[in-house]
N, C-alpha and C positions, 0 to 999 in steps of 0.2 A: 474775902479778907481773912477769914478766920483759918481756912483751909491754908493759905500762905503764911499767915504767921506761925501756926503748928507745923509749916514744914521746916521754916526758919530758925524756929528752935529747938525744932529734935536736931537738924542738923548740923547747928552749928550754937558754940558755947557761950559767943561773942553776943549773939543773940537773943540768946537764953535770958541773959543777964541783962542785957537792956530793957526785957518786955520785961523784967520782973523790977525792974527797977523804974521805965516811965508808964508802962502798960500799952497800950495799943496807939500806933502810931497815928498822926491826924496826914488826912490823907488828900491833897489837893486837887481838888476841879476847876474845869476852865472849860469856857464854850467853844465850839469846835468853830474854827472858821478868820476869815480875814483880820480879823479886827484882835482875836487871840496874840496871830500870827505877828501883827503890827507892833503889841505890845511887846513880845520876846526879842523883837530886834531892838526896840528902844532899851531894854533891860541888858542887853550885851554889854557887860564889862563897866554896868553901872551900878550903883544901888537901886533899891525896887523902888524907895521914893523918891529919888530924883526922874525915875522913868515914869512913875505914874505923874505925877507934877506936868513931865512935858506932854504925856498924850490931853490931858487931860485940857492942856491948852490948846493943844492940836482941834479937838474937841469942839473947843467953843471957837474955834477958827471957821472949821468948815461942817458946823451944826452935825453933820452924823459921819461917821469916819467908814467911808466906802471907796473901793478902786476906782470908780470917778473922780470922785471928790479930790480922793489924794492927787491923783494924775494932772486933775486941770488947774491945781496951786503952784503957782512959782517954788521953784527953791530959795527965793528971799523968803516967800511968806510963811514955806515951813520953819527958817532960822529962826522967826522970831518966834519962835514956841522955842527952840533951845535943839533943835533937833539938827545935830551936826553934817556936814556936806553928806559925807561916808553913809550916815544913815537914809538921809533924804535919799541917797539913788539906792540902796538896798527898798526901801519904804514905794517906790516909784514903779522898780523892777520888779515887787509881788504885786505891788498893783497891776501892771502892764500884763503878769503873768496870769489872774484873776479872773481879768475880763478878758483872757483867750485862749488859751491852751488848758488854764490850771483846773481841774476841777474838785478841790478841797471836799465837795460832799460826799465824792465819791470814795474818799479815804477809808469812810467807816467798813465799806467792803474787800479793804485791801488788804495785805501783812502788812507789819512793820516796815520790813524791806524796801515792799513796795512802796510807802509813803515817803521813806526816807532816799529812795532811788531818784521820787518825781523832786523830791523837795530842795536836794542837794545840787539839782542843777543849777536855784536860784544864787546870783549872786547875794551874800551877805546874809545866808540862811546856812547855816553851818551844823554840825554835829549838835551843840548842847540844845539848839535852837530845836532842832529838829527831837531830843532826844524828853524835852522836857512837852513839846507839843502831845508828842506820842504817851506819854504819863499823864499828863492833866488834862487834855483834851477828849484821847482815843484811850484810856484807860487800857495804854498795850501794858499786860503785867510780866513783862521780862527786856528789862529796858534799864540800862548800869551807867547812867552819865557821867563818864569817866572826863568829860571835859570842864565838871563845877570842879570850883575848888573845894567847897564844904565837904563833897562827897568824899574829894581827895585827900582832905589833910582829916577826914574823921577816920577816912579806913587805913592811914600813915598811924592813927596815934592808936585804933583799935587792934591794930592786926600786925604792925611792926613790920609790915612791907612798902616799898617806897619807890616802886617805880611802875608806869604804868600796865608794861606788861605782866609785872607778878599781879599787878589788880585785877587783870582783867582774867586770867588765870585764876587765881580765888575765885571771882564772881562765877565763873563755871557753876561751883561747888552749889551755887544759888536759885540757880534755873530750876523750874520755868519762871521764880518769882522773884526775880531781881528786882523788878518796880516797887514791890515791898521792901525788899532789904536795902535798897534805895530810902525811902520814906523811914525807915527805921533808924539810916546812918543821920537822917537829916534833921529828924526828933532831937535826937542826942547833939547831934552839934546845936543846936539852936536852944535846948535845955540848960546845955552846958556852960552857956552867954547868956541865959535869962531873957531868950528873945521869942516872941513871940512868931510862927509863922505867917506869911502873909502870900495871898495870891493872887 
């Protein structure tokens, strides 16, 4: 941690002036595995508390939230937890992937690449999905989720560039520790709204 934030701010001034200003960024963990995965799809394009709300009744539906479990529920039984058609068949399809092909443990010995090569074949597991698993799960530390918005409109108001290729061009400049400067843009945006982060 410490090794990427001193590279973050010798080389670069946006940086600089963040760490001097929030100090060290807090840094989000998640357990590696199905039930992670589950929540990131519920979180797609929702608030984080309206997504925990619905697993959480998911939850107490099917006592432990496993690719069995999900599989052998109707898709009436998951609506009534709030969990939309769209998501039920992404929620179904990592199940189905789970228990046969997919092998999630084997991630830890993979690249990034690689994780996001197996993961993207899933329907309804997409870039940020994948990009935020790889951050808070697998602690890959060069990983630039150009697909949040936070990430987007803090590095629009920090950096006065606005489209996604010039971001992803800067984020160059940030390798190998993009997952920090990541966590750093995400500090500031959520400092900057008085909001607490949550994972």
């Amino acid at each position: 941690m410490e090794e990427a934030i001193s590279f973050l701010v010798e080389k670069d001034e946006v940086f600089k002036r963040l760490h001097l200003q929030y100090g060290n960024p807090f840094i989000p963990s998640r357990p590696q595995g199905f039930v992670t995965l589950c929540k990131l799809i519920l979180e797609q394009q929702v608030s984080i508390d309206s997504a925990k709300a619905c697993f959480l009744k998911i939850e107490t539906l099917l006592g432990k939230v496993t690719p069995k479990n999900i599989s052998n529920r109707s898709d009436e039984d998951l609506k009534t937890c709030g969990v939309s058609r769209q998501k039920i068949t992404y929620l179904k399809v990592l199940a189905q992937a789970v228990s046969s092909e997919l092998d999630l443990e084997s991630f830890t010995a993979k690249s990034a690449d690689e994780v996001r090569a197996e993961l993207i074949q899933l329907k309804g597991i997409g870039n940020w999905t994948i990009d935020v698993y790889l951050m808070f799960s697998l602690q890959s530390p060069d990983i630039i989720p150009l697909g949040d918005i936070a990430v987007v409109n803090t590095i629009r108001e920090l950096f006065d560039i606005h489209t996604k290729e010039e971001m992803e061009l800067l984020s160059q400049n940030w390798k190998p520790y993009r997952s920090m400067a990541t966590f750093m843009l995400w500090h500031h945006y959520l400092e900057k709204r008085n909001r607490k982060p949550m994972v």
